[in-house]
C-alpha positions as CSV (number, residue, x, y, z in Angstrom):
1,X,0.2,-7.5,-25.7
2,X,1.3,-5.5,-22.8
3,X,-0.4,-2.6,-21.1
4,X,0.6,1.3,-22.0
5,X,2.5,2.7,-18.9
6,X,0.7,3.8,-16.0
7,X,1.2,7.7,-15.7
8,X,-0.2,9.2,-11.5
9,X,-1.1,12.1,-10.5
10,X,-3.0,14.2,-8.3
11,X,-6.5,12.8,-7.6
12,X,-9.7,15.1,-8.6
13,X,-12.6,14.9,-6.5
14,X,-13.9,13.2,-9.9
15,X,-11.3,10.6,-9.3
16,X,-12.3,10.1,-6.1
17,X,-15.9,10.1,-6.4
18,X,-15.7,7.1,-9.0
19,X,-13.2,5.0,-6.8
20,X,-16.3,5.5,-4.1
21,X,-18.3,3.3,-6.9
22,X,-15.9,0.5,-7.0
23,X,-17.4,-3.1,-5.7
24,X,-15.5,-5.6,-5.0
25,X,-16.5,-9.5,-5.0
26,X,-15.9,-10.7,-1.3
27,X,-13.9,-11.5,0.4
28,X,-12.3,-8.3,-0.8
29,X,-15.7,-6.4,-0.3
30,X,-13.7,-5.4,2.3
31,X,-11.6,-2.7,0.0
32,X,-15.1,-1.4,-2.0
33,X,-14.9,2.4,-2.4
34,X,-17.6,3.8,0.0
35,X,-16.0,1.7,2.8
36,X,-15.1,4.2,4.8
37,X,-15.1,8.2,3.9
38,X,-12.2,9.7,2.1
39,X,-10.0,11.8,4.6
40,X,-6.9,13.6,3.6
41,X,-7.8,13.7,-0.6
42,X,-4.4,15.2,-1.1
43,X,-3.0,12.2,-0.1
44,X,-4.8,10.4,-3.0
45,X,-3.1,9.9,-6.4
46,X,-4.6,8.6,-9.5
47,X,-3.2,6.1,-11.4
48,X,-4.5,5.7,-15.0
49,X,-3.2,4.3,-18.8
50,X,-3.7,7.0,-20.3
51,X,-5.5,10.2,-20.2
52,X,-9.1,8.8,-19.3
53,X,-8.8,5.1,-17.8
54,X,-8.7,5.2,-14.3
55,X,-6.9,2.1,-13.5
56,X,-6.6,2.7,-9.4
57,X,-5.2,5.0,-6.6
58,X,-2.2,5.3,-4.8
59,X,-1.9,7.1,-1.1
60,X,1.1,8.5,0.4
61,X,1.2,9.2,4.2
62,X,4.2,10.7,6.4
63,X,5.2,9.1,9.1
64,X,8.3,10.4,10.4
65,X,10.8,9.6,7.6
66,X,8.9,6.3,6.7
67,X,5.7,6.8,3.7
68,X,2.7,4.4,4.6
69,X,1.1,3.2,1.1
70,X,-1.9,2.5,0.5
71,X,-3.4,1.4,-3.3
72,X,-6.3,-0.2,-4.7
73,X,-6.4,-2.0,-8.1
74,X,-10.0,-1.1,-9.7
75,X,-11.8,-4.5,-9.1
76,X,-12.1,-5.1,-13.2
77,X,-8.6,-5.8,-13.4
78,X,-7.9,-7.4,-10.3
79,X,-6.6,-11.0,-11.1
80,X,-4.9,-10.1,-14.9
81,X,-1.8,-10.0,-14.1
82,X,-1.7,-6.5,-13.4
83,X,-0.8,-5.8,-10.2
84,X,3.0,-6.1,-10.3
85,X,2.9,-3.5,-13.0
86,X,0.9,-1.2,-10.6
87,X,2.7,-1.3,-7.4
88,X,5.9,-0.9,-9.3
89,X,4.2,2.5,-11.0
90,X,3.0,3.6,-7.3
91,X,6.4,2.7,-5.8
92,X,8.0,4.7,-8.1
93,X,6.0,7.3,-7.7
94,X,6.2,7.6,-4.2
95,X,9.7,7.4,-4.0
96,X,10.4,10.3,-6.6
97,X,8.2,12.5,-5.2
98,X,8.7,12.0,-1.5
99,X,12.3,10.7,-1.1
100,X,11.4,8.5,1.9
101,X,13.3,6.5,3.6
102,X,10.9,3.3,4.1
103,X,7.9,2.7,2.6
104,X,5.5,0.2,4.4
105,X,2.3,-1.1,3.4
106,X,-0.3,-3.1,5.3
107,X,-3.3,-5.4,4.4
108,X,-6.1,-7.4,5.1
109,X,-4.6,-11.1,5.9
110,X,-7.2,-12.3,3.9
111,X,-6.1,-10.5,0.7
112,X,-3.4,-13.6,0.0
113,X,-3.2,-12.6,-3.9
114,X,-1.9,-9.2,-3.1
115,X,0.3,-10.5,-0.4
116,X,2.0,-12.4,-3.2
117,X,2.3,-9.8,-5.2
118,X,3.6,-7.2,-2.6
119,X,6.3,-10.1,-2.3
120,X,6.8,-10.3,-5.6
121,X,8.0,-7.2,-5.8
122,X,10.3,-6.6,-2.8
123,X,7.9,-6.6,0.1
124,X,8.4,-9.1,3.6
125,X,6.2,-9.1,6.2
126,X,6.8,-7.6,9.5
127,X,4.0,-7.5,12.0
128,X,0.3,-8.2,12.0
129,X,-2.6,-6.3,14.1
130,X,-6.6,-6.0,14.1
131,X,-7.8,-3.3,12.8
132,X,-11.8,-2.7,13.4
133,X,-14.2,-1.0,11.7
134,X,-18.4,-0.5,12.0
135,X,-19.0,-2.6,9.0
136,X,-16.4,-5.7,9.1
137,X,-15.7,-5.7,13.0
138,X,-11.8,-6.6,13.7
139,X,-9.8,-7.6,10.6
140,X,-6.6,-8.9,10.8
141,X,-4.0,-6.8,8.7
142,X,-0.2,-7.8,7.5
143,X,2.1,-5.2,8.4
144,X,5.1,-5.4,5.0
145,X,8.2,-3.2,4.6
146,X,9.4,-2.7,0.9
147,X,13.4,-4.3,1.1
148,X,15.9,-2.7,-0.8
């Protein structure tokens, strides 16, 4: 049986407040909610099945004529084969709305089952750096660019 469609928009502070609750189990503890304070919510788009099930985010940001993407998966569904169907609905998305000319992603090297998937679904890697943060010290991101 497959999932309804994923319909996105514009996140509420709601929406936000409850991806602040999301755990993940580690190593992806990494991506949990309350990791790091929201800046720019209207960059933050809600991604749900239908009117009331929140199923993740998306987050759009400009730079130059290239959109950085960020999303997050909410950790329940993680692992069900759900993930292709999601960035698919994001890129989408992102694309209609903005009209960019790129759209590049990055994440943690450690996260190897998204990796897959961003392959999956048109994604190669093209860089790596360290990001650093209080609470994980330096992590190693993959820097991908969606190919078209």
């Amino acid at each position: 049986m497959s999932s309804p469609p994923i319909r996105i928009a514009q996140a509420t502070e709601n929406d936000l407040a409850e991806f602040a609750t999301w755990r993940d189990e580690p190593p992806y503890d990494f991506y949990d909610g309350d990791a790091e304070p929201v800046k720019n919510p209207e960059r933050f788009f809600a991604a749900r099945h239908d009117e009331s099930e929140l199923v993740g985010f998306n987050y759009f940001e400009e730079k130059g004529d290239v959109r950085e993407y960020e999303l997050g998966l909410c950790p329940e569904l993680t692992g069900k084969g759900q993930g292709r169907k999601f960035v698919r609905a994001g890129l989408a998305f992102g694309r209609g709305r903005f009209a960019p000319r790129q759209i590049v992603l990055n994440v943690a090297a450690s996260n190897e089952r998204a990796i897959r998937v961003y392959e999956r679904v048109g994604f190669r890697e093209t860089g790596r750096h360290i990001r650093r943060s209080e609470r994980f010290g330096g992590v190693e991101f993959v820097e991908m660019e969606e190919q078209r």
